[in-house]
C-alpha positions in Angstrom: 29.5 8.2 2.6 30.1 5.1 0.7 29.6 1.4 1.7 32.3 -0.6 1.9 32.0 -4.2 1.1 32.1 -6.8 4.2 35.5 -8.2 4.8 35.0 -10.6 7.3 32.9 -13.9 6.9 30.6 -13.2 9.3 29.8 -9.5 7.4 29.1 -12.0 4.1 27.1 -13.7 6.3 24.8 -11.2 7.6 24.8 -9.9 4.0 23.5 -12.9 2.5 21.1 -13.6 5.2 19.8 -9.8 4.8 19.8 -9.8 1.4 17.7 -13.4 1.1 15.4 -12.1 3.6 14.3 -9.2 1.5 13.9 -11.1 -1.5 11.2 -13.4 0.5 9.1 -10.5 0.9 5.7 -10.5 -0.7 2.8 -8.7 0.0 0.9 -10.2 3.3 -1.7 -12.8 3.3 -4.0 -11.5 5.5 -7.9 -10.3 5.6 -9.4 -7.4 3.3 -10.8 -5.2 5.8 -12.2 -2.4 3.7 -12.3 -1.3 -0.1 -13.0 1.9 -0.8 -13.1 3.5 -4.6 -10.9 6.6 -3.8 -12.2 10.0 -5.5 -10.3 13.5 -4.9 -12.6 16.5 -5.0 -15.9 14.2 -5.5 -15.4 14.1 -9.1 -11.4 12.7 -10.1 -10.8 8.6 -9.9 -7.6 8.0 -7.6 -8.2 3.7 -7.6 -9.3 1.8 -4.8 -8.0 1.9 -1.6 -7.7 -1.3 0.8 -6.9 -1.8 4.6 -6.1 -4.9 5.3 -5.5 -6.3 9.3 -6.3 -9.7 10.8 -8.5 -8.0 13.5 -10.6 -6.0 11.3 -13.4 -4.9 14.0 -10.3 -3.3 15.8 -9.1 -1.4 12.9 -9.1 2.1 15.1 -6.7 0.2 17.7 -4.6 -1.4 15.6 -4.0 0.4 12.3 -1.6 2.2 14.1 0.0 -0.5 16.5 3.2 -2.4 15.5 1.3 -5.5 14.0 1.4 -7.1 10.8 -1.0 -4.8 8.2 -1.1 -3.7 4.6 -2.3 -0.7 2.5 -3.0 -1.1 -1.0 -4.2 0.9 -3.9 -5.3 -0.1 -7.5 -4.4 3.4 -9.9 -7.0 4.3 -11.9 -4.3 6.7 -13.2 -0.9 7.5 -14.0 1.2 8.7 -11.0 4.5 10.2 -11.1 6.5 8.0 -8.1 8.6 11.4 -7.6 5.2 12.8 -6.8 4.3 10.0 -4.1 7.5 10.0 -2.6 6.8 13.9 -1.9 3.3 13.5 -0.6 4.7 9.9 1.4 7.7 13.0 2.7 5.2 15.9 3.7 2.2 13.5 5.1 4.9 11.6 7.0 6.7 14.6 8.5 3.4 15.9 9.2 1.8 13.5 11.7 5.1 13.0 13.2 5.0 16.4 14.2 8.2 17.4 12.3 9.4 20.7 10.3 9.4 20.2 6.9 13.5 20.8 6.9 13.4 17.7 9.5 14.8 14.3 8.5 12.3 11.3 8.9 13.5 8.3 10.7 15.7 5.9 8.9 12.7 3.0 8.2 10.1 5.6 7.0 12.7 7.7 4.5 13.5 4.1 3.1 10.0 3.4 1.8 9.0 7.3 1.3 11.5 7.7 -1.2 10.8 4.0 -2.9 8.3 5.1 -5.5 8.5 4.8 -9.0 5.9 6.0 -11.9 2.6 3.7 -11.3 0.1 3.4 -14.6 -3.8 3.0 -14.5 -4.2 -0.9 -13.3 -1.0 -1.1 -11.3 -1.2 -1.7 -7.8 0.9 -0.5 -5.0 1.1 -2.3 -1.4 2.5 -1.3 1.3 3.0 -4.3 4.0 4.0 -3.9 7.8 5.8 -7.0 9.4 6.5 -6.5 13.3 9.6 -8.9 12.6 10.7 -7.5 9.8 9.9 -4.0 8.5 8.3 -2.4 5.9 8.0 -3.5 2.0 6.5 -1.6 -0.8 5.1 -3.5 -3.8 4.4 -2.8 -7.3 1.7 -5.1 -9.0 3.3 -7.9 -6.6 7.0 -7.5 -7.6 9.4 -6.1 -4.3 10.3 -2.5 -4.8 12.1 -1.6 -1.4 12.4 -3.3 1.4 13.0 -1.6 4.8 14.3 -3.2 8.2 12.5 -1.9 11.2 14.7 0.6 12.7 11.9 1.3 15.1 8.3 2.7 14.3 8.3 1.9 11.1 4.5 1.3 12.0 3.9 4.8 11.6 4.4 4.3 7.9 0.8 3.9 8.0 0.0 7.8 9.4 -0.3 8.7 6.0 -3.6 7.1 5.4 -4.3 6.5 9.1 -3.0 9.2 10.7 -4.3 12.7 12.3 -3.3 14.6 9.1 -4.1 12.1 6.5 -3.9 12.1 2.5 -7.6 11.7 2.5 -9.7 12.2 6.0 -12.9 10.6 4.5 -11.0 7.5 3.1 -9.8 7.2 6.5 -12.5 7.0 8.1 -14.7 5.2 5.7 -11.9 2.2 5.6 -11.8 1.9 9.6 -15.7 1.7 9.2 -15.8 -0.4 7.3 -13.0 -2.6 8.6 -15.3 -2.3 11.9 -18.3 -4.1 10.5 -17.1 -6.4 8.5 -16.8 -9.5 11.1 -20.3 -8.5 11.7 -21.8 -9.4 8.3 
């Protein structure tokens, strides 16, 4: 179905406001939790991985939770973004508990089908904000930008979740996010 244009002056409005709102995003400015160099098989570079939270010693509790976090990773390859928007679909679909012919809620299909080809040195963040929704970043520069529909928190299943892309990144990162106010 195609959008129409707003008619009234309060539809410009709302437009405009919407609009400015996503163009403010940037990635958050909060804590590195945990870094993690990201291998696949023990032997093939991914990047780095980072979890960032401002509670990192409840990383377990909150990476999860609807509050502000962030999920970033440096490629230390080319990636198709057709290929991450597929993984971002299955791993999604997965830890929701959803058949693969099942349509993801409105916030999480916005930012699963928001990637585009990444090169070795680019880095990718994805950025929860309670108030606002879900952003995905490419070397700083707004990609997509997602209002929160509700849940959009469980964006973060796919590295967090019971069936994530990588278990020992997982739980390596909310180790590490553990002990770091300890050091």
């Amino acid at each position: 179905m195609a959008m129409r244009a707003p008619t009234s002056s309060i539809g410009i409005i709302l437009l405009i406001c919407c609009t400015a709102a996503a163009a403010d995003v940037e990635p958050l400015d909060i804590p590195v939790c945990a870094e993690l160099e990201l291998r696949v098989g023990g032997l093939f570079r991914v990047g780095t991985a980072r979890l960032y939270l401002d509670q990192c010693e409840q990383a377990r509790d909150k990476v999860l939770a609807p509050v502000p976090k962030q999920f970033s990773l440096l490629l230390a390859r080319r990636f198709s973004g057709q290929d991450l928007s597929d993984t971002a679909y299955d791993l999604l679909r997965r830890n929701l508990g959803l058949a693969s012919t099942d349509p993801l809620p409105e916030s999480l299909a916005c930012l699963a089908g928001a990637y585009v080809d990444g090169n070795a040195g680019d880095r990718f963040d994805v950025s929860y904000r309670p108030d606002l929704g879900l952003a995905l970043h490419l070397n700083g520069q707004l990609v997509q930008f997602c209002e929160d529909a509700e849940g959009a928190e469980k964006y973060f299943s796919i590295w967090f979740g019971d069936e994530p892309f990588h278990r020992r990144m997982r739980e390596t990162l909310l180790e590490r996010a553990e002990i770091a106010d300890q050091t």
